[in-house]
C-alpha positions in Angstrom: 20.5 -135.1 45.1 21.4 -133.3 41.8 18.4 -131.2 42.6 19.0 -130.2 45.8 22.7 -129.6 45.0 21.3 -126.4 42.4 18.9 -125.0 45.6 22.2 -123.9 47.2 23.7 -122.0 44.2 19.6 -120.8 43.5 19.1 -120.0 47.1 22.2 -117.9 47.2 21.4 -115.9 43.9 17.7 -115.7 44.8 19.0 -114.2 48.0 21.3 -111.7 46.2 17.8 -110.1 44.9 15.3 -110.2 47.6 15.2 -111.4 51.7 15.7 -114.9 52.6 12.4 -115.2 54.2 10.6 -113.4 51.6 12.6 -116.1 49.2 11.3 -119.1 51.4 7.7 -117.8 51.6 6.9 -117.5 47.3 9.2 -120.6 47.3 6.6 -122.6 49.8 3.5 -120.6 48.2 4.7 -121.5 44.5 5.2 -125.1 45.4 2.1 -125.4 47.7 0.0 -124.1 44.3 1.5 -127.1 43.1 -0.5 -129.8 45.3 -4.2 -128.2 45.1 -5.3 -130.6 42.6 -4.5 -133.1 45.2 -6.5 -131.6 48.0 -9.7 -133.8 47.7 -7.5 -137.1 47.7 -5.5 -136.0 50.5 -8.8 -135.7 52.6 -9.5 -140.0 52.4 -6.8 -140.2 54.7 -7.7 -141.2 58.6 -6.1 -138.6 60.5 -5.1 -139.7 64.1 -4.1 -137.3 67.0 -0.1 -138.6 66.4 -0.4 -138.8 62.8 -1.0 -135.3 63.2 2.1 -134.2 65.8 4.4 -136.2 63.4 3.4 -134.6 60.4 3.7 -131.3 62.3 7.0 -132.4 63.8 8.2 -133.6 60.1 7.4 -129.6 58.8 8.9 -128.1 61.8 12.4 -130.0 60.4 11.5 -129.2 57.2 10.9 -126.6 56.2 10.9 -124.6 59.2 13.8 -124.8 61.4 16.0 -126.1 58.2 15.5 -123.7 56.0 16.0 -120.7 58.8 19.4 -122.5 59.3 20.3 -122.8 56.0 19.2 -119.3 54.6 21.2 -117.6 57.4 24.3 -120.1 56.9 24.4 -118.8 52.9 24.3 -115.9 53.5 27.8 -116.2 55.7 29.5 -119.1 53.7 29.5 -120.0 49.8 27.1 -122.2 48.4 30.2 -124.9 47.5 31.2 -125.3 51.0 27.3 -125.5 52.7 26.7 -128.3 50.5 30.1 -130.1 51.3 28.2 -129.7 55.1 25.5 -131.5 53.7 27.9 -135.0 53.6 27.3 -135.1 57.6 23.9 -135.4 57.3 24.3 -139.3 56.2 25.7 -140.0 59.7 23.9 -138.5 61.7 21.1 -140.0 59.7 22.3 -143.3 60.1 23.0 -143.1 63.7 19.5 -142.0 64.4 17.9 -144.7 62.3 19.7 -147.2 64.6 18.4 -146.5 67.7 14.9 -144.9 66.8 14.0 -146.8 63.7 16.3 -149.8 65.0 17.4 -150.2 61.2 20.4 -152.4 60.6 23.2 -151.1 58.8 26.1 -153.6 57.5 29.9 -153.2 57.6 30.1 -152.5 53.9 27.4 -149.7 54.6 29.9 -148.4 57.7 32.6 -148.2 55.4 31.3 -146.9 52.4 29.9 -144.2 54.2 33.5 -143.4 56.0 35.0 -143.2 52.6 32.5 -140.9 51.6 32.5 -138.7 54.5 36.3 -138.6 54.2 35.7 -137.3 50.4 33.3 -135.2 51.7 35.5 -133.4 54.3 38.7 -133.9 52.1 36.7 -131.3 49.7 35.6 -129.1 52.3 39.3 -128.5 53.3 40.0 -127.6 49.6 37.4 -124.8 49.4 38.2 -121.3 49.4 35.7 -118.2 51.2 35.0 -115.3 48.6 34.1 -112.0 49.4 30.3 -113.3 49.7 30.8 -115.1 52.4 32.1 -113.1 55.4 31.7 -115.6 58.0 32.4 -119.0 57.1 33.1 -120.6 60.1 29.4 -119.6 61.7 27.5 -120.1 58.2 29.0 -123.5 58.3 27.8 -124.3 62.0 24.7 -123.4 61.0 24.8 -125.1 57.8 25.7 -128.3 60.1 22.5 -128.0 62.7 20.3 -127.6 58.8 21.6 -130.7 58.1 20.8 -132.0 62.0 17.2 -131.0 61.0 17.7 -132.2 57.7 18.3 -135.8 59.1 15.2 -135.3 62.2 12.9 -134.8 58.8 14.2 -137.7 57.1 13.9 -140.1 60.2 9.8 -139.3 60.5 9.3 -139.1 57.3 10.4 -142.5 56.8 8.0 -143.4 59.7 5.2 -141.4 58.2 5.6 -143.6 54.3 4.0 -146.7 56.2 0.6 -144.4 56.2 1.4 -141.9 53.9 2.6 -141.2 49.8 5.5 -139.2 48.7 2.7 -136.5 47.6 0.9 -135.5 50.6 4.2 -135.3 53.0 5.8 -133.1 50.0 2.6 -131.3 49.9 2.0 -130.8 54.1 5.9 -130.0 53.9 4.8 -127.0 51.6 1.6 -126.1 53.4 2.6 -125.7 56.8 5.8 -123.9 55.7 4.1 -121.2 53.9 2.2 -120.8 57.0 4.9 -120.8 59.4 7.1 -118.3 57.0 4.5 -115.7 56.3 4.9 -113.1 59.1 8.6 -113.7 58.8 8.4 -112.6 55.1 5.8 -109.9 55.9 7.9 -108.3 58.2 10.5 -108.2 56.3 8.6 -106.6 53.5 7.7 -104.5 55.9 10.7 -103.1 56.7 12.9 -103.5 54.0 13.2 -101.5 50.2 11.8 -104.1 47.9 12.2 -103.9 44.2 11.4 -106.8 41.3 13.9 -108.6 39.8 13.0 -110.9 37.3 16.2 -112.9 37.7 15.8 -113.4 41.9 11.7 -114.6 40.6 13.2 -117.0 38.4 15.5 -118.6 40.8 12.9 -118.6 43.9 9.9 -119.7 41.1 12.7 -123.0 40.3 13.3 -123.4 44.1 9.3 -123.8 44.6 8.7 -125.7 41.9 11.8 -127.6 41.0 13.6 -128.6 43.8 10.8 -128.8 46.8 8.2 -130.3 44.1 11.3 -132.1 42.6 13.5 -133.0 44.9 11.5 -133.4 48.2 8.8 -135.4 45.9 11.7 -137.6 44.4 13.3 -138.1 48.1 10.4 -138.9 49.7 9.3 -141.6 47.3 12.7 -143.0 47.3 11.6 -143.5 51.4 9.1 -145.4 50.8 11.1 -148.2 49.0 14.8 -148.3 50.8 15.5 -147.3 54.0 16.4 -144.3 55.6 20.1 -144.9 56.4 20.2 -146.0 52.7 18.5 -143.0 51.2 20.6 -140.6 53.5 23.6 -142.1 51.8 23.0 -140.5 48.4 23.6 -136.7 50.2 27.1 -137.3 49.8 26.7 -136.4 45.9 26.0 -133.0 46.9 29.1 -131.5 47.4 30.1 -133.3 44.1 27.5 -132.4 41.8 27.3 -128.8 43.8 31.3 -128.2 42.5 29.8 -129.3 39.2 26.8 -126.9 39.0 29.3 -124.0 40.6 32.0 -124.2 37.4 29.2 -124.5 35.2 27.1 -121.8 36.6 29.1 -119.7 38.6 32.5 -119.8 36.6 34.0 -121.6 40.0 37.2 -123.8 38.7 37.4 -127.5 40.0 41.3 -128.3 41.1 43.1 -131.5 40.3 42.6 -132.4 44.2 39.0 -131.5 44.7 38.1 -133.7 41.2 40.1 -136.4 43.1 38.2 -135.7 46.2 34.8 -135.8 44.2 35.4 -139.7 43.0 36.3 -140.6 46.4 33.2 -139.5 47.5 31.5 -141.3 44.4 33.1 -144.4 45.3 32.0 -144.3 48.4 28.4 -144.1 48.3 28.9 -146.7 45.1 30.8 -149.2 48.1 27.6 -148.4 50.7 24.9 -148.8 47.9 26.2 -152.4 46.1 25.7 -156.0 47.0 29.1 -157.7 47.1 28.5 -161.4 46.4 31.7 -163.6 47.0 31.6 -166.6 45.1 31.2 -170.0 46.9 34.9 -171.3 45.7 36.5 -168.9 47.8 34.7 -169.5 50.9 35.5 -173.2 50.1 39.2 -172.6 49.5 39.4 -170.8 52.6 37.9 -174.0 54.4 40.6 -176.5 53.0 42.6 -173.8 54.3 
């Protein structure tokens, strides 16, 4: 999550230096050159006729549909308030795992997931537009249906883990989103002035490499041992450790509310994620009772 929190802030300043597809495309080709030492063992696996559709369902979430989202949504809001967005994705996450996945979720989960949602929002309502983001309002609707994809991906992926490793979905997500984004960056190119900037390289190189490799490897292993609802949870960190990254990196001061804001969120995923264990005297006190 700490990951993916820096790929708003690097997808916005990558953006600032070149076109969001043409920022996508080296980002899928930079991670995809990544996985080709794993081509040979990616090859033993039986391939059925719907292990194919989900795996091309699982890359049309991500990275295809979510990342045209989430590009154009940047570009209209501020990276701080597209990854407070990313809190709803837990939810819908969660609501989706119980009827397709039929996961069950616990009250504690329910209410540790509230509280963090209501950090979550409780932040959102604290941020302020800049001159960078023109239309917040729309950038943050489509920030929201990114995050709708966001939780589609995470749904059959967790499906796909029962077959599959971390590796090869991280590296078919890469693959067929190279594909699908080269005549979108082409055109652009096409059409539009290009000039090399070493810093916008830098920052789409760390998206590739770091966050998909990174972050999409790390999430997608964590799928394979908890489950969905549970491993949706943890997006609630972004906003927090995206307000982090923005005062650090972009100068962005944190106020006395949204730091209160950010432990609420904290101690809400902390509520969803523990056992709480009651010890036997008090259920036997409340029998004499």
């Amino acid at each position: 999550m700490f990951i993916w929190a820096s790929s708003f802030i690097a997808l916005k300043a990558a953006m600032n230096e070149y076109g969001a597809h043409t920022v996508i495309f080296v980002r899928m080709v930079f991670a995809s050159m990544c996985f080709l030492i794993f081509i040979k063992s990616f090859l033993k696996y039986d391939f059925t006729k719907k292990d194919i559709l989900l795996i091309l369902l699982l890359a049309l979430f991500e990275p295809c549909l979510y990342f045209l989202f989430e590009s154009k949504a940047l570009q209209l809001t501020t990276a701080s308030q597209a990854g407070m967005i990313a809190s709803l994705m837990p939810l819908i996450t969660s609501v989706a795992a119980v009827f397709i996945l039929k996961e069950l979720i616990s009250k504690q989960f329910i209410f540790g997931s509230i509280l963090a949602v209501f950090g979550a929002i409780w932040l959102s309502l604290e941020a302020t537009s800049s001159i960078t983001a023109p239309n917040p309002v729309l950038g943050n609707f489509l920030e929201f249906l990114a995050m709708a994809c966001a939780a589609g991906y995470t749904i059959v992926a967790k499906h796909l883990t029962y077959k599959f490793s971390a590796i090869f979905l991280t590296a078919a997500h890469a693959f067929i989103g190279t594909i699908f984004f080269l005549p979108l960056a082409f055109y652009e190119f096409t059409t539009t002035p290009f000039v090399f900037k070493l810093e916008g390289f830098l920052w789409t190189a760390y998206l590739g490499i770091i966050v998909t490799l990174g972050g999409y490897g790390l999430y997608n292993y964590a799928l394979t041992k908890i489950n969905a609802s549970k491993a949706s949870i943890f997006m609630n960190l972004i906003p927090v450790f995206t307000l982090v990254l923005a005062y650090i990196i972009l100068n962005e001061r944190l106020s006395y509310i949204e730091i209160t804001a950010s432990f609420v969120v904290l101690f809400g995923v902390f509520i969803s994620q523990i056992k709480i264990v009651i010890p036997k005297t008090i259920f036997n006190l409340f029998n004499k009772q």
